[in-house]
C-alpha positions in Angstrom: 16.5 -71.0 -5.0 14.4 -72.1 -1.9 12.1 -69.2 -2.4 11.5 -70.6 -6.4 11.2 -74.3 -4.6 9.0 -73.3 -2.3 6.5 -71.7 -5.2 6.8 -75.0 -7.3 6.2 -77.1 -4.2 3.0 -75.2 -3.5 1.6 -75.4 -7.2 -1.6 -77.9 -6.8 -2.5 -76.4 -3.8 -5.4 -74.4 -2.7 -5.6 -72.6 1.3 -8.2 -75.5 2.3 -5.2 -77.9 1.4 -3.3 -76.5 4.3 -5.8 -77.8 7.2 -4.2 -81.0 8.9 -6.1 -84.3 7.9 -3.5 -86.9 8.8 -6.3 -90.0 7.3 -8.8 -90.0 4.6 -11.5 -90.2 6.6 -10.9 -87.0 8.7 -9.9 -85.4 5.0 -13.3 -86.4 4.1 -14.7 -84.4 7.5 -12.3 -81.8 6.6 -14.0 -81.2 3.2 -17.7 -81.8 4.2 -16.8 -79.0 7.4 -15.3 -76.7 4.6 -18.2 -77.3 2.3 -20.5 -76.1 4.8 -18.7 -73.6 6.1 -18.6 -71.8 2.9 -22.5 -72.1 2.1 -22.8 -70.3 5.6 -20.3 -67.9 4.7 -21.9 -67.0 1.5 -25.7 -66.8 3.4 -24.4 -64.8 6.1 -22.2 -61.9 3.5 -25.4 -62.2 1.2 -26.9 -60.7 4.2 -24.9 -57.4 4.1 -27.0 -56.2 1.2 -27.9 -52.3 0.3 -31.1 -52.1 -2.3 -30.5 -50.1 -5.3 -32.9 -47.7 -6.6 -34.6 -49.2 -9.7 -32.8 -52.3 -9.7 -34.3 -55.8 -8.2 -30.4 -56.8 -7.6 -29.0 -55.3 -4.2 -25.5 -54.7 -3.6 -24.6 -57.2 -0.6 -21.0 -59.0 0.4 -22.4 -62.6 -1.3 -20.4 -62.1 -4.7 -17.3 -61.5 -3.0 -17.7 -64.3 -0.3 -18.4 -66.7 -3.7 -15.1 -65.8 -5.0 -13.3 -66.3 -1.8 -14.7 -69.4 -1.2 -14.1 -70.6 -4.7 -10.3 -69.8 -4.8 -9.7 -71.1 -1.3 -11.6 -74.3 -1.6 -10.5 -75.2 -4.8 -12.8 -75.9 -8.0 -14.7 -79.1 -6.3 -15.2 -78.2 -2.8 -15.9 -75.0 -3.8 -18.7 -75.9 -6.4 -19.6 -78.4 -4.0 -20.4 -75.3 -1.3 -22.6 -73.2 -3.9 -24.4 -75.8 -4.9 -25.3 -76.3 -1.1 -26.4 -73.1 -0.6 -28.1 -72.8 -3.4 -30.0 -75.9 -3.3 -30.9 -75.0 0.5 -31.9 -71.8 -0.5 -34.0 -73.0 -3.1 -35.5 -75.7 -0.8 -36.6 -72.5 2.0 -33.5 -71.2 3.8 -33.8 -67.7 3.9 -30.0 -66.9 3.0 -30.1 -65.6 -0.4 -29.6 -61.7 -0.6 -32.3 -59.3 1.1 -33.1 -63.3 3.3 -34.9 -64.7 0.3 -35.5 -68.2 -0.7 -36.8 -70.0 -3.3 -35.7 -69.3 -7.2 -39.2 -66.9 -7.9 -37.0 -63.8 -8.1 -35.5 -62.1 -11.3 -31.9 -62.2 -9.7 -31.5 -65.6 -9.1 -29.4 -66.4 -12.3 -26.6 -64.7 -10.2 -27.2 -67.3 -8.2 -26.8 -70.0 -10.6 -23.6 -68.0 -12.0 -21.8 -68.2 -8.8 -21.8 -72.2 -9.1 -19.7 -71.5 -12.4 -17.9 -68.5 -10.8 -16.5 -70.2 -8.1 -15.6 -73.6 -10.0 -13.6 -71.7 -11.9 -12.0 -69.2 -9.9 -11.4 -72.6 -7.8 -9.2 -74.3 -10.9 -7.6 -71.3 -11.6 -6.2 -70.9 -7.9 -5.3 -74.7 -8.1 -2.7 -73.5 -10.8 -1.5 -70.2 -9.0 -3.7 -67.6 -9.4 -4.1 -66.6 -5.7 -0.3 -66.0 -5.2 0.2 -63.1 -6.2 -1.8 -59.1 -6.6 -2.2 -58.9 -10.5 -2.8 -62.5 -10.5 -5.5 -62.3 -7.9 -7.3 -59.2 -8.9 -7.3 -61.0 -12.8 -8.8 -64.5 -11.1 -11.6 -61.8 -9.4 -12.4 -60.2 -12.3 -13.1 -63.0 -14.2 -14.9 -64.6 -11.4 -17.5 -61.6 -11.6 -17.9 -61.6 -15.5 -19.2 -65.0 -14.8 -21.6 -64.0 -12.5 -22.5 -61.0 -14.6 -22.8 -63.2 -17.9 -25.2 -65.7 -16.2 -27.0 -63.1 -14.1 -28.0 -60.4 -16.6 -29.6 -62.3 -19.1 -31.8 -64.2 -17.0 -32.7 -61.1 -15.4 -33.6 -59.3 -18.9 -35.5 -63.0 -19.6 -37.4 -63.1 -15.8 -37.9 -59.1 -15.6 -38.7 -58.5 -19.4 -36.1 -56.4 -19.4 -34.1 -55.6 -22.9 -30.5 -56.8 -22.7 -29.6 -53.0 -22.4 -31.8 -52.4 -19.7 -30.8 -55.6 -17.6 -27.0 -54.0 -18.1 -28.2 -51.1 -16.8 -29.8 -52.7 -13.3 -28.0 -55.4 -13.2 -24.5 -54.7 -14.2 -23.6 -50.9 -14.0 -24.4 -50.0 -10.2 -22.3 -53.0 -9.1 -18.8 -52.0 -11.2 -17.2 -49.5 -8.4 -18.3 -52.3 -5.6 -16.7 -55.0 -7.6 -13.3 -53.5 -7.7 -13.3 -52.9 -4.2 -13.9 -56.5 -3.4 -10.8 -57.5 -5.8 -8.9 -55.0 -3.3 -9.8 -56.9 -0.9 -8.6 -60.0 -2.4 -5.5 -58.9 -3.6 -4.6 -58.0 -0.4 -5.9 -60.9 1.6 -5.1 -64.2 -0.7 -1.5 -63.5 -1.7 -1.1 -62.6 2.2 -2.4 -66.3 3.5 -0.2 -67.7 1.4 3.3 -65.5 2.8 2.5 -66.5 6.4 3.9 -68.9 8.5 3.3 -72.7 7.1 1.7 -71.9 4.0 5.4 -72.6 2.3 6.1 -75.4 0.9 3.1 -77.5 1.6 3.1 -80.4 -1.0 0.1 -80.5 -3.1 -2.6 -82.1 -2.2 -5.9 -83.6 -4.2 -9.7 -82.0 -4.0 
């Protein structure tokens, strides 16, 4: 009974709900902090980027920070973050994948994708989805079809690329990766939420 309680009580919540803020205005410093935070997070994993031969898209750790950032954020801060970093990379900070900047580049729909991505992924962990393995590595792969469903057609558009092609650059090489990031979630998000305070915490808005 407490355990099923506990679960209930924690419904509404995101991770980022969990950090202290005992008056709205140190919430709001909370949530700008986070917000930034998670734009610097997502520069610095877009970083970690390996080229692929014959594709303009690298492999790098920036999809899988979106997501994370996303579904411990929540929907609004987390939106709030990508749009940051995207609107600072597009302005000149060199944090986009391979330290690019500006939006002159064929993969920079998967830039806009991860604003949808990680909105999404953001409501879906506001209703559960980061409790648990299956429910986690579902809320991943969804997160990356967004990406995906943004990112390869404007590449086929800004490479003239046929949609087949664009699949072939843009999607195939990334697959294996992808599932080893959602590893990596299912392990790490359902985790945060069995340690020590996490259960129990009343819901709170963002």
């Amino acid at each position: 009974m407490a355990t099923a309680a506990a679960s209930v009580s924690r419904t509404g919540t995101v991770l980022a709900d969990l950090l202290p803020a005992s008056t709205a205005g140190r919430a709001r410093v909370r949530d700008a902090a986070l917000i930034l935070g998670g734009a610097a997070l997502t520069g610095l994993a877009a970083q970690i980027a390996v080229p692929v031969p014959g594709s303009p898209v690298p492999v790098s750790g920036q999809t899988f920070a979106v997501l994370l950032v996303g579904t411990a954020l929540g929907a609004r801060r987390g939106f709030l973050s990508l749009a940051l970093y995207a609107v600072a990379g597009v302005a000149g900070m060199p944090w986009f994948a391979e330290a690019r900047s500006g939006a002159a580049f064929p993969s920079f729909g998967y830039v806009l994708g991860m604003l949808l991505a990680a909105t999404v992924v953001g409501a879906l962990a506001r209703r559960g989805a980061d409790r648990s393995v299956l429910r986690t590595a579902g809320t991943m792969a969804l997160g990356s079809a967004i990406i995906y469903a943004v990112g390869v057609p404007y590449l086929a558009l800004s490479a003239h690329l046929s949609f087949a092609d664009a699949v072939a650059a843009g999607l195939t090489p990334f697959l294996i990766g992808d599932v080893l990031k959602a590893a990596l979630a299912m392990g790490a998000l359902p985790t945060a939420w069995k340690l020590p305070g996490t259960r129990g915490s009343p819901p709170a808005p963002a």
